[in-house]
C-alpha positions as CSV (number, residue, x, y, z in Angstrom):
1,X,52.7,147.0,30.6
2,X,51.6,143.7,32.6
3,X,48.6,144.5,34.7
4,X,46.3,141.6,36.6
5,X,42.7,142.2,35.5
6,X,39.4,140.8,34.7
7,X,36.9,141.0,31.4
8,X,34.1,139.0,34.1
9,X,33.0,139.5,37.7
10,X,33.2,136.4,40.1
11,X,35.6,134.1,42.0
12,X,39.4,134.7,41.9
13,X,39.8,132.4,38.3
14,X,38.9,135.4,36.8
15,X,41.7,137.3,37.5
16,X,44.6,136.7,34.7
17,X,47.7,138.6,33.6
18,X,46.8,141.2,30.7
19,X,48.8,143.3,28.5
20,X,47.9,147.0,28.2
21,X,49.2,150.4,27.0
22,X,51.9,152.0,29.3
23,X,50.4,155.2,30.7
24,X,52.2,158.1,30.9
25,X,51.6,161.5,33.4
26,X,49.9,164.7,32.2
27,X,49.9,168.2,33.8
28,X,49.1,168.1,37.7
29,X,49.9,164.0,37.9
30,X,52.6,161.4,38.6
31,X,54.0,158.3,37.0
32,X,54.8,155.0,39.4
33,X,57.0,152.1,38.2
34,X,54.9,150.0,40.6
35,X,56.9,147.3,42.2
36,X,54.3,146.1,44.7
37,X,50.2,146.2,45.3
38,X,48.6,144.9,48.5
39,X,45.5,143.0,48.5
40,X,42.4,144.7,50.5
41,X,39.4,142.9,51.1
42,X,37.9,146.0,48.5
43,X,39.8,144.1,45.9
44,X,37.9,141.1,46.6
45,X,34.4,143.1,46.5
46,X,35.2,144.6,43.3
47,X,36.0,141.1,41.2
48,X,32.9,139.7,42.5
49,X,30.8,141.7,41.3
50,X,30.0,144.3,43.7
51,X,30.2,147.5,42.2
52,X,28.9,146.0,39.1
53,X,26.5,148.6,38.4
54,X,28.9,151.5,38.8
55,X,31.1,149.9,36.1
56,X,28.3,148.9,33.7
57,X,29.4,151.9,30.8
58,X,33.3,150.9,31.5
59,X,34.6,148.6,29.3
60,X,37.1,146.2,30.4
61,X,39.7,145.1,32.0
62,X,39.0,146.0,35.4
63,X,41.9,145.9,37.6
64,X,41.4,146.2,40.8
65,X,45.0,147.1,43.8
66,X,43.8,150.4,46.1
67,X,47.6,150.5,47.5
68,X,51.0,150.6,45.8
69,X,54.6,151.3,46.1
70,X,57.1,151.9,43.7
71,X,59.4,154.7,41.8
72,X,58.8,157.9,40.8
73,X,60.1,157.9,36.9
74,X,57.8,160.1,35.5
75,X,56.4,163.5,36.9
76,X,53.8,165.4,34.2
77,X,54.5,169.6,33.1
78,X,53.5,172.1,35.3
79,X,53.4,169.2,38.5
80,X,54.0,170.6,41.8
81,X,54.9,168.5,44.0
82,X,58.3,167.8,46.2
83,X,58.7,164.1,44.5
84,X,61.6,164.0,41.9
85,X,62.1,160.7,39.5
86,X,64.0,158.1,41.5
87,X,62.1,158.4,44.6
88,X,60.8,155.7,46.2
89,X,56.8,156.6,46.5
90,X,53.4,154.7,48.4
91,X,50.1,155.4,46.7
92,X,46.4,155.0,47.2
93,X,44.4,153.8,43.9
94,X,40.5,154.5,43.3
95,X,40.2,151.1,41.0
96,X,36.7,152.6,39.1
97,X,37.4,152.4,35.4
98,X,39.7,150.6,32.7
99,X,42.8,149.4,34.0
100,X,41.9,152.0,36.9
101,X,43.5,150.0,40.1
102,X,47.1,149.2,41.5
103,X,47.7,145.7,40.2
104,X,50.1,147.1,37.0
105,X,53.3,147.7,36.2
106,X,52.5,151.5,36.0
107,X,50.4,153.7,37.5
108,X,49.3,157.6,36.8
109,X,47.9,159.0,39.7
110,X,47.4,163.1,40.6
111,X,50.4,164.4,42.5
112,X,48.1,164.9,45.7
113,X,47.5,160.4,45.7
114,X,51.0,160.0,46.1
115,X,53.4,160.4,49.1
116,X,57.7,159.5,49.8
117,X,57.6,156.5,51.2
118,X,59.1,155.7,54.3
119,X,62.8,155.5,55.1
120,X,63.9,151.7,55.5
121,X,61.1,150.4,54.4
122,X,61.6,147.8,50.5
123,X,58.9,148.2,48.4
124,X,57.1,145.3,49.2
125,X,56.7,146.6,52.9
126,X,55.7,149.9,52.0
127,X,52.7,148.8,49.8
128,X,51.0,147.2,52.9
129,X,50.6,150.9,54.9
130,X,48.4,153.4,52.9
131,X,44.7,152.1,52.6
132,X,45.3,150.3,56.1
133,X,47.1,153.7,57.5
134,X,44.6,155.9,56.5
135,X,41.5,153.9,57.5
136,X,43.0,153.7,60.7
137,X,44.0,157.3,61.0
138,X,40.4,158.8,59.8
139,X,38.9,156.6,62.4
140,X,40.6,157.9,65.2
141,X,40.5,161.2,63.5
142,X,36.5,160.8,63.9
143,X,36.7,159.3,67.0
144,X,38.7,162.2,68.6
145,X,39.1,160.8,71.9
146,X,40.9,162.3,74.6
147,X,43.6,160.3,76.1
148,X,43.3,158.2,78.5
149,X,40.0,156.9,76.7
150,X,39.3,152.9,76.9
151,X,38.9,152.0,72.9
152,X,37.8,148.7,72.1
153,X,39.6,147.2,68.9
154,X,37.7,143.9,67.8
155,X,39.2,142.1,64.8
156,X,42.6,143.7,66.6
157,X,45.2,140.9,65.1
158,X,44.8,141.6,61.5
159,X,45.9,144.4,59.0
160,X,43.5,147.0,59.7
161,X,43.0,146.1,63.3
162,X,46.7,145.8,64.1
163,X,46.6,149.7,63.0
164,X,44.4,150.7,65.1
165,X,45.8,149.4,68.2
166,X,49.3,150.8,67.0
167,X,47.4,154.4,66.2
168,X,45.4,154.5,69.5
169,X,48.5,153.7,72.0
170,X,50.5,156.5,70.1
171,X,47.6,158.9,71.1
172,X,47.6,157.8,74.4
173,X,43.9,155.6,74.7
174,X,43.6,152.6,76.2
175,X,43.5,149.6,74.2
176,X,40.9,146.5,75.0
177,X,41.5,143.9,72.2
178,X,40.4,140.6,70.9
179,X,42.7,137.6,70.0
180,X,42.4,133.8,69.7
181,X,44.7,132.2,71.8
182,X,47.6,131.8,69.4
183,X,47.2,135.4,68.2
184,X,47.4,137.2,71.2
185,X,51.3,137.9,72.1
186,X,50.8,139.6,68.4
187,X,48.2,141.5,69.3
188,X,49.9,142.4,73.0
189,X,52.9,143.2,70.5
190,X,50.7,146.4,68.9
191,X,50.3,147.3,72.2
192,X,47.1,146.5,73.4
193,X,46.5,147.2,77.5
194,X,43.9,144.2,77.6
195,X,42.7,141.0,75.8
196,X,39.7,139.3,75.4
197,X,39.0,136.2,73.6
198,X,37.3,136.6,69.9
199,X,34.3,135.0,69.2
200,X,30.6,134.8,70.1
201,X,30.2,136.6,73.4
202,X,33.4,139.0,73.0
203,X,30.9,142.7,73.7
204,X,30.2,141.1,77.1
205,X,33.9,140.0,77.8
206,X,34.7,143.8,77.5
207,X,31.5,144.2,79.6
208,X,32.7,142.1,82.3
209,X,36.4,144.3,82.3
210,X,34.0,147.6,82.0
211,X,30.9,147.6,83.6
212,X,30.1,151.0,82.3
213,X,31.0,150.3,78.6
214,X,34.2,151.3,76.9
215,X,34.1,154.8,75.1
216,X,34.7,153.4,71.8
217,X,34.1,150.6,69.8
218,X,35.5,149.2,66.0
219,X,33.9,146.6,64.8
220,X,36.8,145.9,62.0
221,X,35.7,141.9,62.5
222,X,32.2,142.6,61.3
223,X,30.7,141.0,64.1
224,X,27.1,142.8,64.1
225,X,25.3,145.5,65.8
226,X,25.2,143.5,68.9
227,X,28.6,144.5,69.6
228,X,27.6,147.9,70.4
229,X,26.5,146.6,73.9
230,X,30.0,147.0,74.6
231,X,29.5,151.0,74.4
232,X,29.1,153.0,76.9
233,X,25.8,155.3,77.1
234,X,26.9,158.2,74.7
235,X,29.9,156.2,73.6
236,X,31.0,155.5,70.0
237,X,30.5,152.6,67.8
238,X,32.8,152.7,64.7
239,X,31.4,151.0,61.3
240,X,33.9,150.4,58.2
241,X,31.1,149.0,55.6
242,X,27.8,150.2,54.6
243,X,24.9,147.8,54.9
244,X,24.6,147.0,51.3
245,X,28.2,145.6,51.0
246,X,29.0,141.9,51.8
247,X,29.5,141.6,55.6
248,X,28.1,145.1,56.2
249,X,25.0,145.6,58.5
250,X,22.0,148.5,59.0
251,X,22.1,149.6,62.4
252,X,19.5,150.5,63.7
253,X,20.6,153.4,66.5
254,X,18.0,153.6,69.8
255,X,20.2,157.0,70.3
256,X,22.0,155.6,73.5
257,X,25.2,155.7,71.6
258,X,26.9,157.5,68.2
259,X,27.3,154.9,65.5
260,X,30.0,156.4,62.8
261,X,31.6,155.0,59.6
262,X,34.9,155.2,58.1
263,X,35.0,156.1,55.1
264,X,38.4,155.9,53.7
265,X,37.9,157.8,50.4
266,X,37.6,160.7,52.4
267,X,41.7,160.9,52.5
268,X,42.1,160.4,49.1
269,X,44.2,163.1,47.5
270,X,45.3,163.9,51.2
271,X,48.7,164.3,50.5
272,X,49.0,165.4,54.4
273,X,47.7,162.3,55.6
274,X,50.0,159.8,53.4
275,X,52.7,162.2,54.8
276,X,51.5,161.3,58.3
277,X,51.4,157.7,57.9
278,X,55.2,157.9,56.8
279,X,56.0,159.8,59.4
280,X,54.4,157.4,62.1
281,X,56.1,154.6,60.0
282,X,59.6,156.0,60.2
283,X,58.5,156.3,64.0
284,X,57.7,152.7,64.6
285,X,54.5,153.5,65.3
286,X,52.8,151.8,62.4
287,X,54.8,149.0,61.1
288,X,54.5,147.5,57.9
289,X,53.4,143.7,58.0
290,X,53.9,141.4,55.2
291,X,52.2,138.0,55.1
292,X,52.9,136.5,51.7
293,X,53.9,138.0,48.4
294,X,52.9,136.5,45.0
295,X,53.5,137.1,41.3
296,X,51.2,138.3,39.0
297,X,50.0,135.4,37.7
298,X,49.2,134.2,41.6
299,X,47.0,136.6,42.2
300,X,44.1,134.6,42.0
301,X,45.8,132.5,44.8
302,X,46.0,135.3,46.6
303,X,42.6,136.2,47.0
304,X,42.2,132.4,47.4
305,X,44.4,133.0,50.6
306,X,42.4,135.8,51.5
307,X,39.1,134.6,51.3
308,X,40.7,132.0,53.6
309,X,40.8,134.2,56.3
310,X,43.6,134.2,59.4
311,X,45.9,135.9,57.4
312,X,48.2,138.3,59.5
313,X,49.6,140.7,57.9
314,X,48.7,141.5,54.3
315,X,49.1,139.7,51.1
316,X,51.1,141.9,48.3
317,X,51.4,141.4,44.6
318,X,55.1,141.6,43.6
319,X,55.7,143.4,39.7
């Protein structure tokens, strides 16, 4: 099968188009005839060289993709599941290990990774909703704020952010967003109640709209812990990288506020979950954005594109 990996860590020129054995599904898993893989900013980490050390004993390739969409076309003995070959299928990937992630033709994956995917929604569309689904969903899962709740999304017009405005309007929060100029009848389009310009200053814009602090704040822009200000006194301030990970930052909490962070892999294997993002798909509360789609042998371009930054939407690899 063709698979996009790297035998190196570092920029995106290491990335190339490799040939390796077609996996096929044991007892308990499920085969994918993977037809798309978004690119996530995890992607990014794990070609440079971030999670070096925990791949040190793995030879390569390492192929990094955390979400895919495809076909069902082969389902190992004894597999429970409600999937049958010929079903169109979303995934999330753990890329840790040889030929471990999403960028391939095929992928085996335990039946509990895998979920239908939504109804009218190609392949290509469908790839762009699990990682960024789920991280949004276990936030507000965290969160658990009642509704009517002022929620502040930061970092609201891209992927991620997009989702949570989407998410937290469906629950019934109020929504205070971020947005450049040209950015912000997209972000009004997710539903957000107010806007704010982004940039330097933006935790006292939403001051200056709530004197008191908002109840919640995600910092999915990575803008620092002076964000938090923002919070109201035993408010929330949402995290979604540790402090050792490019762009991540120790926080160092004075106990006027909760500071929690997302940790995505804690919906792995949730088949209930990637069930719940279809659901809210086939709703119209989430909806799938695509920003560019590239061949295998562009992926390097495409984490080009996304090291770029401004992209709306997310970037998907097409097999």
């Amino acid at each position: 099968m063709r698979a996009v990996g790297l035998y190196e860590f570092g920029g995106p020129d290491v990335l190339r188009v490799v040939d390796l054995p077609d996996p096929h599904a044991g007892p308990g898993e499920i085969r994918v005839r993977v037809h798309a893989a978004a690119v996530n900013p995890a992607d990014t980490l794990l070609r440079s060289g971030v999670h070096a050390r925990m791949l040190a004993a793995v030879p390569g390739p390492y192929v990094p993709g955390m979400d895919i969409a495809g076909v069902v076309d082969e389902i190992g003995p004894g597999t429970e599941t409600d999937l049958r070959i010929g079903d169109s299928a979303m995934a999330v990937v753990m890329p840790m290990g040889t030929a471990a992630g999403g960028y391939a033709e095929y992928k085996v994956l335990p039946a509990s990774w895998v979920a239908r995917a939504p109804k009218g929604c190609d392949h290509t569309s469908t790839a762009t909703l699990p990682m960024n689904g789920l991280t949004a969903l276990r936030t507000l899962d965290l969160l658990a704020l009642p509704a009517g709740s002022v929620f502040g999304v930061v970092g609201a017009a891209g992927g991620l952010g997009g989702h949570l405005v989407q998410l937290a309007k469906h629950q019934g929060l109020t929504v205070i967003a971020d947005a450049a100029p040209a950015d912000e009848e997209l972000v009004r389009s997710f539903g957000a109640d107010e806007i704010v310009a982004r940039g330097t200053g933006v935790a006292e814009r939403i001051r200056a709209r709530y004197p008191d602090g908002v109840d919640a704040v995600a910092d999915v822009a990575l803008c620092g812990p002076g964000l938090s200000t923002a919070v109201r006194d035993g408010g929330t301030f949402v995290l979604f990288r540790g402090a050792d990970e490019p762009g991540g930052y120790a926080y160092g909490n004075s106990g006027r506020i909760s500071v929690v962070t997302t940790f995505v892999p804690d919906y792995f294997g949730r088949t209930d979950k990637l069930d719940q993002i279809r659901e809210l798909a086939e709703a119209g509360v989430l909806a799938p954005r695509v920003a560019e789609t590239f061949t295998p042998a562009g992926a390097g371009d495409a984490h080009r594109r996304l090291a770029g930054g401004g992209v709306r939407g997310r970037l998907v690899i097409a097999f």
